[in-house]
N, C-alpha and C positions, 0 to 999 in steps of 0.2 A: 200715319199716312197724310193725313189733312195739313200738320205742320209743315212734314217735309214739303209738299207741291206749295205750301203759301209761300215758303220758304224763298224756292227757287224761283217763283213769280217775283215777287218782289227783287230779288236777288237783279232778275234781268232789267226790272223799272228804273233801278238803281244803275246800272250800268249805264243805261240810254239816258238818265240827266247826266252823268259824268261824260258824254261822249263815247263811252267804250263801247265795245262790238255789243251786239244783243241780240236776241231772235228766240221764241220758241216754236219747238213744231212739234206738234202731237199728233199721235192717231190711239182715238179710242171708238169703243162702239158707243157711249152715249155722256153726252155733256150738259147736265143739269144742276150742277150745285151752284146756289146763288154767288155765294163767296167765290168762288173759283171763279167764277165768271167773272163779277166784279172787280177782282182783280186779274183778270186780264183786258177790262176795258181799260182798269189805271195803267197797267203796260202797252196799252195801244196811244191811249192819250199822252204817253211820254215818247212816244215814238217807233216802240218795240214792235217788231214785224211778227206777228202769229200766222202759225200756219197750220189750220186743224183739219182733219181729218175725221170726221165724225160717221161712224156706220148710219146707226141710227138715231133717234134723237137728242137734237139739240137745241138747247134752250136762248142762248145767244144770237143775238144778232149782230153779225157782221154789214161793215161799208155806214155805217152811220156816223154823217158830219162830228167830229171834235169828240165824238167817243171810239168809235171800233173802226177807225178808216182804215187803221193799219193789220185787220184780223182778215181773212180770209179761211171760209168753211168748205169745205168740200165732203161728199159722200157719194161712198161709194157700196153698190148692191151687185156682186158678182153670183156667179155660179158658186164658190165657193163660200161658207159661211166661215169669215177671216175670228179672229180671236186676239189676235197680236193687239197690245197697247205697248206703244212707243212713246219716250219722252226726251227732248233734245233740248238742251238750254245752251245757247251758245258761252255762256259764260264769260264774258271779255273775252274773246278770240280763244279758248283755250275749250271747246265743248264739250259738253259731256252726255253722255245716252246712258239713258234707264231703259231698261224691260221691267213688266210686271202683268199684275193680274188688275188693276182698279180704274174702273170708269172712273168719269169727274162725278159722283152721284152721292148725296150724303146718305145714304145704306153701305157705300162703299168707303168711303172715306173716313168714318163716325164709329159704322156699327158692324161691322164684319174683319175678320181678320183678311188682309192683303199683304202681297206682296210687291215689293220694289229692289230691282237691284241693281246697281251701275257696270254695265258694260265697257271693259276695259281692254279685252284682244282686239287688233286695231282691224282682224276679217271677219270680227262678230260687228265691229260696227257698220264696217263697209258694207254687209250683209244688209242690217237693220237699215241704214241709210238708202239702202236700195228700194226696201220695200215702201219705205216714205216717200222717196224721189219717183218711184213708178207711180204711185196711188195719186201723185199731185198734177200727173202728167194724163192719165184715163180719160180719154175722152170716147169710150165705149161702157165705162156704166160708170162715170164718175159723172156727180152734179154738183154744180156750186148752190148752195144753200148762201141766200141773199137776203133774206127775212123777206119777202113777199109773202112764202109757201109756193112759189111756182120750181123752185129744185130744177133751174134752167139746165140741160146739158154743157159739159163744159166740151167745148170747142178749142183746146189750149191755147196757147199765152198769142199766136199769131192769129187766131182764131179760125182755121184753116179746116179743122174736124177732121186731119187726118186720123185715120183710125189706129188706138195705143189702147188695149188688156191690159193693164198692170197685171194681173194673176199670170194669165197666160204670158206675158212676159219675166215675169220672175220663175217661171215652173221653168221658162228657155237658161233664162240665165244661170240659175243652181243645175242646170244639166248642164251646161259648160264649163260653169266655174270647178263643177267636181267631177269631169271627163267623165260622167255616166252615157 
């Protein structure tokens, strides 16, 4: 497990010196392993756009000069207790999505059997993609984690605070998309 995610981290740092497409965006519930982190500050430092999604704890700090300027944390505390880890590496323009079961945690990545698996039906991704794209979008229980410890509300990208559930917006969406 621990390989493959250096794997793909690296994989994206490598893209962004060549010029090529790059981005990762993850949602897990907690991101503490030093190494993984590490190397996503060396993928922030070369340009790479992160975009985490972290339930609960997280060890990194996002928005610091010449290290993580390009990482962005968000967490989110709904009604519902979520469970989904996503993982999206844009790949040179060609991206690709894992589902599985492992935090970034070295229990998880070392010393527990996990799973990981690539997502390849193109309405399992649109699905998965969704759930990312709402959760980064919450500005009713999502907070940006900024490294202060103040876990300011996110107010979205225009900063407006309209109000957006991802949960509650995805329970509408899957009742539309599957005419329930």
């Amino acid at each position: 497990m621990r390989s493959f995610f250096e794997y793909m981290i690296r994989q994206e740092t490598e893209n962004a010196k060549k010029g090529l497409p790059s981005g990762i965006t993850v949602k897990v519930n907690s991101l503490v392993d030093p190494k993984i982190i590490e190397l996503l500050y060396e993928a922030s430092k070369a340009g790479v756009r992160v975009q985490l999604i972290v339930r609960g704890i997280c060890c990194l700090i996002p928005g610091i000069e010449g290290v993580s300027e390009n990482i962005t944390v968000m967490s989110i505390v709904g009604q519902l207790l979520e469970h989904s880890r996503i993982f999206r590496f844009e790949n040179a323009g060609n991206p690709r999505i894992y589902m599985g079961s492992a935090d970034w945690m070295p229990r998880n990545l070392d010393n527990r059997i996990e799973v990981i698996a690539p997502v390849y039906d193109a309405r399992i991704k649109e699905d998965l993609w969704k759930v990312i794209d709402f959760g980064l979008h919450d500005t009713c229980q999502g907070s940006v984690v900024d490294g202060t410890g103040e876990n300011r509300p996110w107010m979205g990208e225009d900063g407006s605070g309209v109000p957006f559930r991802s949960q509650e917006e995805l329970y509408k969406y899957y009742l539309a998309v599957n005419e329930l």
